[in-house]
C-alpha positions as CSV (number, residue, x, y, z in Angstrom):
1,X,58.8,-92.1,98.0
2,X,61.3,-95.3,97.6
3,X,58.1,-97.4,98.0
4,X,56.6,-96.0,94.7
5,X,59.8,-95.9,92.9
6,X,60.3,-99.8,93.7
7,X,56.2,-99.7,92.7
8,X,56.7,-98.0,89.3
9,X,60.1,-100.6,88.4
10,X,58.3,-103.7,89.3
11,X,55.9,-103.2,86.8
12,X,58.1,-102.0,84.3
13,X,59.0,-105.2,81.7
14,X,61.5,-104.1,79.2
15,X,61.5,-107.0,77.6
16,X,57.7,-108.0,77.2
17,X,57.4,-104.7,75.8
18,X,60.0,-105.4,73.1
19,X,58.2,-109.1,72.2
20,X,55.0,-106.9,71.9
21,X,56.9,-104.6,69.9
22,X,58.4,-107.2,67.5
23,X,54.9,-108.9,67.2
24,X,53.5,-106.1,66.7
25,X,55.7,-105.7,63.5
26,X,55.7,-109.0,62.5
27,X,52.1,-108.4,61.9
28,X,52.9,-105.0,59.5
29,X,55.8,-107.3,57.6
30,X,52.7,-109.5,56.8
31,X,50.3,-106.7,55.6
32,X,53.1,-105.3,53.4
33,X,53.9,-108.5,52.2
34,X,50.3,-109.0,51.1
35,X,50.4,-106.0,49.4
36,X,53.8,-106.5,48.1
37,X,52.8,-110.2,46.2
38,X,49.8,-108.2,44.4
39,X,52.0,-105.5,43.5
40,X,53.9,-108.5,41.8
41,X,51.2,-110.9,40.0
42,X,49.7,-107.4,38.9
43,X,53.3,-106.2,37.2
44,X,53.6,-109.6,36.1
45,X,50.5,-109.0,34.2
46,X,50.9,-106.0,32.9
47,X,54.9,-105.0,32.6
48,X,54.1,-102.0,29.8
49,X,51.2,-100.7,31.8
50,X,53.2,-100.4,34.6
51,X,56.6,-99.4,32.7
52,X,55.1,-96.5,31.0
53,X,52.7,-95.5,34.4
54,X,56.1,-95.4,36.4
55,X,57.5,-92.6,34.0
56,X,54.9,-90.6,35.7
57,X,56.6,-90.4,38.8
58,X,59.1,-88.4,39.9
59,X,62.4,-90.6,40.7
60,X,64.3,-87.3,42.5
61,X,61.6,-86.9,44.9
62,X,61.6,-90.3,45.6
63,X,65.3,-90.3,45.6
64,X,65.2,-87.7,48.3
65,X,62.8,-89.2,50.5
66,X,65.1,-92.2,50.8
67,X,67.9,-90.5,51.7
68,X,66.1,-88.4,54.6
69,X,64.9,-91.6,56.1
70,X,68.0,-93.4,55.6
71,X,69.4,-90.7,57.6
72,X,66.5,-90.3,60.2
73,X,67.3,-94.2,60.8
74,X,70.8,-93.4,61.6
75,X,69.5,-90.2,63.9
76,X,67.1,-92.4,65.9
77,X,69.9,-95.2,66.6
78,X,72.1,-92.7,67.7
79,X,69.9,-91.1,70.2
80,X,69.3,-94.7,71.6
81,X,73.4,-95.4,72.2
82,X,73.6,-91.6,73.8
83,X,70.6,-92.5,75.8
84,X,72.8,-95.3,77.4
85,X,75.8,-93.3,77.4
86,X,73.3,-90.9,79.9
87,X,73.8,-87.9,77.2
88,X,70.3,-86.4,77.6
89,X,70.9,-83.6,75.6
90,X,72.7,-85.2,72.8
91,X,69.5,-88.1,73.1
92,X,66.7,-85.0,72.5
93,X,68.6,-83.4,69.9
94,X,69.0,-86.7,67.6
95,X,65.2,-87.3,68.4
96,X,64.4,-83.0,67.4
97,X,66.1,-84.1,64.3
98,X,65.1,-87.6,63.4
99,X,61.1,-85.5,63.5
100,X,62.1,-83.2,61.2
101,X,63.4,-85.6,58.6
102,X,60.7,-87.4,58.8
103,X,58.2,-84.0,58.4
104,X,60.5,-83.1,55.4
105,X,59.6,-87.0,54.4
106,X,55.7,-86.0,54.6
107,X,56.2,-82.5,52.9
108,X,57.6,-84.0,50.0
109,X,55.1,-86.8,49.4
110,X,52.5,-83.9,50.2
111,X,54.0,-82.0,47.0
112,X,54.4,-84.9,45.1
113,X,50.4,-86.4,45.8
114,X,49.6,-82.4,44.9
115,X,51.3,-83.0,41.5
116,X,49.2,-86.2,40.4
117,X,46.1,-84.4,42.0
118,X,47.3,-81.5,39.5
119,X,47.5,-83.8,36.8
120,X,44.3,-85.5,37.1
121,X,45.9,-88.8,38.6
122,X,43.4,-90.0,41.9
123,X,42.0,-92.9,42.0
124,X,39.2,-92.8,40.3
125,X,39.2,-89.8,38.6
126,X,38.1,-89.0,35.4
127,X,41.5,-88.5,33.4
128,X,42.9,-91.7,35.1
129,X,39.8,-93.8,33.6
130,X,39.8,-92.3,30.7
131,X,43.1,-92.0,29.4
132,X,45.0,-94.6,30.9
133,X,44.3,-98.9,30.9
134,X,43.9,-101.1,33.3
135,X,47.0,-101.7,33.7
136,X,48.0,-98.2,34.4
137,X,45.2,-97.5,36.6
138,X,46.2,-100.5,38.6
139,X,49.7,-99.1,38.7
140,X,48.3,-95.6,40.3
141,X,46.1,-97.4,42.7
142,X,48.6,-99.5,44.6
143,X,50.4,-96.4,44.5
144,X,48.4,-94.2,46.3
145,X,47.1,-97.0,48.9
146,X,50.8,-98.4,49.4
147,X,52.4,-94.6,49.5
148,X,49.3,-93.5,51.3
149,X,49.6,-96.6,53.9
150,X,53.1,-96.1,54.8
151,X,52.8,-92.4,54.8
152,X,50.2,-92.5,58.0
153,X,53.1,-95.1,59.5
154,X,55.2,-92.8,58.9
155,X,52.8,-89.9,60.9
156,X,52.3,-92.9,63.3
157,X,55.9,-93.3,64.0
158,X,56.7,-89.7,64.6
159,X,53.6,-89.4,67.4
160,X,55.2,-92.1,69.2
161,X,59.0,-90.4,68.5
162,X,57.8,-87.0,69.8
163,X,56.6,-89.3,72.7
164,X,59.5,-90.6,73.7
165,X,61.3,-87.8,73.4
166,X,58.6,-86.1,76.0
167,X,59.3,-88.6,78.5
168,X,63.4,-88.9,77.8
169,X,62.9,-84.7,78.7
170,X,61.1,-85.5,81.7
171,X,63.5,-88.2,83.0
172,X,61.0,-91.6,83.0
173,X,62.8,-92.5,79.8
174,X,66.8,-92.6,80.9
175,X,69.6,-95.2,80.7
176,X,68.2,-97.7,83.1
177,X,64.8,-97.9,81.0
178,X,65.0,-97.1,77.8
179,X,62.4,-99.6,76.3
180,X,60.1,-96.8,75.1
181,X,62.6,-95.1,73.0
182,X,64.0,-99.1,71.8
183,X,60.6,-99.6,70.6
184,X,60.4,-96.2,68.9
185,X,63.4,-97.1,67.1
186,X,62.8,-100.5,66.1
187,X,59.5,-99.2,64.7
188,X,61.0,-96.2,62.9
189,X,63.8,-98.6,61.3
190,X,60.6,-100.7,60.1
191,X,59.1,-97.7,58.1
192,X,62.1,-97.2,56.8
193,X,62.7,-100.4,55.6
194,X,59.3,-100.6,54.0
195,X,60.5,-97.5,52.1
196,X,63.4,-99.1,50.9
197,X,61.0,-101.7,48.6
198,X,58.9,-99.4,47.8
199,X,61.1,-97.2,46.4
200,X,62.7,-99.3,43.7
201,X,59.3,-100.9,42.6
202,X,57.4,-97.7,42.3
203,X,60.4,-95.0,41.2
204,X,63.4,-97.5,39.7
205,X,62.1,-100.9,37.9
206,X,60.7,-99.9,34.4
């Protein structure tokens, strides 16, 4: 029994699995980025398009949204420092709720895509191409694939949450290695900072 114990802690490299971790989001920072610069030159080109396009959203929603995964962010952190402080049940409780902020994230952005859908406003459809410019349907479109994108990160990072908090339960995830939960935080802090841009260049800046 001690021999697989030693087994399973000599393969276990907390801190290869945090360089993969913050490659890993290096590479995300870039893709945002990317998408970030077109929203830019595109606003650039078109600053009424895209003032009067963003009147079309809804700001409280938004507002919301930010404030649950500001929040969550704060949840997630804490559940790491109780980890360490070996306060398991305090550790699964902060991760129960850091999940359901972020469900009440995707419930919102569910009932806000159902409103443009209501509307008329896809990409691609109809009303959007014929009622609206360019510059408006270029507005909609990085919305929906930039909301969209960080939307399945956001599903993404509450797999890998739920995760963790399955193996802090079962005791492989404790105080002594915690990487898994580290990286679950570090990844949920990113989709939360991701949020942060977006929300003032889709909801705020007319």
């Amino acid at each position: 029994m001690e021999q697989n114990d030693h087994s399973e802690h000599s393969h276990y490299d907390a801190e290869a699995s945090k360089i993969g971790m913050w490659l890993f989001i290096f590479t995300e920072l870039i893709l945002f980025g990317g998408l970030f610069i077109v929203y830019s030159v595109y606003r650039m080109l078109n600053p009424e398009a895209f003032h009067l396009a963003a009147e079309e959203l809804n700001t409280t929603i938004g507002a919301i949204n930010t404030v649950l995964l500001l929040i969550s962010s704060m949840t997630i952190a804490m559940s790491t420092s109780a980890l360490k402080l070996k306060k398991k049940g305090a550790t699964l409780g902060l991760l129960a709720i850091t999940i359901i902020l972020g469900l009440a994230f995707l419930v919102n952005k569910y009932f806000e895509w159902s409103l443009k859908f209501e509307h008329g406003i896809w990409p691609g459809s109809e009303h959007l191409l014929k009622d609206f410019g360019q510059g408006e349907i270029l507005f909609f479109g990085l919305y929906f694939v930039m909301t969209g994108l960080h939307a399945l990160h956001i599903i993404i990072g509450l797999i890998i949450i739920l995760f963790a908090a399955v193996r802090v339960q079962k005791g492989t995830v404790n105080e002594n290695r915690a990487a898994l939960l580290d990286n679950a935080g570090l990844y949920w802090h990113l989709v939360d900072l991701i949020w942060i841009f977006l929300f003032p260049l889709f909801y705020l800046i007319h």
